[in-house]
N, C-alpha and C positions, 0 to 999 in steps of 0.2 A: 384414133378415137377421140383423143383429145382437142384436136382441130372441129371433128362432130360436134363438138359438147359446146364449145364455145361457139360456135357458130350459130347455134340454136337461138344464143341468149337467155336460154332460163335458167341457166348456170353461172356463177362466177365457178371458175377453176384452180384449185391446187394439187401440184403432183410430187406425193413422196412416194421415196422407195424402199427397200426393204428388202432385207440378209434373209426372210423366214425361207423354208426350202420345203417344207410339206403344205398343203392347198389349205387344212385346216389350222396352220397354225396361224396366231394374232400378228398380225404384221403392225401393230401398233404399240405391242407387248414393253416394249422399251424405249420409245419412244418417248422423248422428255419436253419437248417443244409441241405443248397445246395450242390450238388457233387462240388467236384475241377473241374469235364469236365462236361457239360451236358452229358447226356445219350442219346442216340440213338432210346432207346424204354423205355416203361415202362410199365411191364403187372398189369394190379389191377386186385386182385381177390376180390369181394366185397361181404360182410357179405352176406346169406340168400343162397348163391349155397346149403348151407346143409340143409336150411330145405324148399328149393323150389322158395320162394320170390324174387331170383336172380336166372337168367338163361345166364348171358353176363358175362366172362370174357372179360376186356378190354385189348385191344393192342394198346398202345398211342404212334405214332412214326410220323414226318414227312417226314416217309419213304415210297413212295408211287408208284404204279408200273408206271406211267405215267412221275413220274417229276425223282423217284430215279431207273431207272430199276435194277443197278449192284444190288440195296441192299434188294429188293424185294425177291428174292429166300430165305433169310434168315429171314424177316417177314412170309414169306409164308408156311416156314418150323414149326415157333412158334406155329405160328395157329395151323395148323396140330397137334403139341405137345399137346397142351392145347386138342384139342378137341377128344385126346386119351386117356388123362389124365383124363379127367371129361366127359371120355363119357355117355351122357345119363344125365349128372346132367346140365354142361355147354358149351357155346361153345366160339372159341375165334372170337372176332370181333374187325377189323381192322378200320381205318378212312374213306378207302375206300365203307366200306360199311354201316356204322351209324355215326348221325354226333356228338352220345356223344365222342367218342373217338377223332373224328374231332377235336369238339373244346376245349376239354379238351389237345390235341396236343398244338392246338394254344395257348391257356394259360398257358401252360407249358415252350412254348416256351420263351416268354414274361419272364417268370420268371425267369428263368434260369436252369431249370429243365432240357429241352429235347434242341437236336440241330434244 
């Protein structure tokens, strides 16, 4: 997926990793090394897509088609990625449509995670 993402160019990409073991926990939770810039988005992919337990890759952005339309085509594009990528195991879900991603955006924000 990550070869996808980059390949597109409407991403620059970073990939961390993460001890969390349940699909809703914060895989950012402890995490002490913030970007220089927030991020724009951030996909988690969380434990359990392989053996069934998780079925939501998350797309955490407060990029939204209603408040950011210009930036929406390239949320919208990810999705599509993710759900080509992990077709059949996962799919991608935006904030728009579940509100873990929602508010895990918003607390991202707050933090200095996401813009």
């Amino acid at each position: 997926m990550a070869a996808a993402v980059r390949s597109t160019g409407l991403f620059d990409l970073s990939v961390r990793f993460s001890d969390r073991t349940h699909p809703f926990d914060d895989p950012l939770a402890e995490e002490a090394d913030l970007p220089e810039e927030p991020y724009d988005v951030i996909v988690i992919i969380p434990r359990g897509i392989d053996d069934g337990s998780a079925d939501a890759i998350w797309i955490v952005t407060n990029i939204l088609p209603w408040a950011s339309p210009a930036g929406w085509p390239a949320v919208a594009a990810l999705q599509e990625m993710i759900n080509q990528v992990f077709a059949g195991l996962a799919t991608g879900v935006n904030p728009s449509a579940d509100l873990w991603p929602a508010f895990a955006a918003s607390l991202y924000r707050v933090q200095g995670w996401v813009r």
